[in-house]
Phi, psi and omega in degrees: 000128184261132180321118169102013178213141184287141181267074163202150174327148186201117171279160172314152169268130188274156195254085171221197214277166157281151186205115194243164214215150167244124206240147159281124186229172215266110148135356202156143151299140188231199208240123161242178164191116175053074184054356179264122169236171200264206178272133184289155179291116168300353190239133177285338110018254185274031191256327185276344184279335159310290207307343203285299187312327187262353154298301170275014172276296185337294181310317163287004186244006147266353194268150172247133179301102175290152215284152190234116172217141188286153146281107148264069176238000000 
């Protein structure tokens, strides 16, 4: 197992939405995405309020906006 990667199978990443996930590691929880985590968390706790926030940065930077468009009458 090499640092910093989940020891489990991983197909290539498909060109979808991100999706982080918080895994139990030998010292802590940690962040994972498409097999990369990050250095554990002593708590599971803040590893998921950390997963939330950047699940919810990920989303706002796929989502697309829709166009606002006026009346002019």
């Amino acid at each position: 197992m090499m640092s910093g990667y989940v020891d489990r199978p991983c197909s290539a990443p498909t060109h979808c939405a991100r999706h982080y996930e918080v895994i139990a590691r030998a010292g802590g929880w940690s962040i994972s995405l498409n097999g990369a985590c990050t250095r554990p968390f002593r708590t599971r706790r803040a590893a998921e309020r950390i997963a939330k926030t950047l699940q919810r940065q990920a989303d706002a930077l796929t989502d697309d906006p829709k166009p606002r468009v006026r009346d002019h009458a």
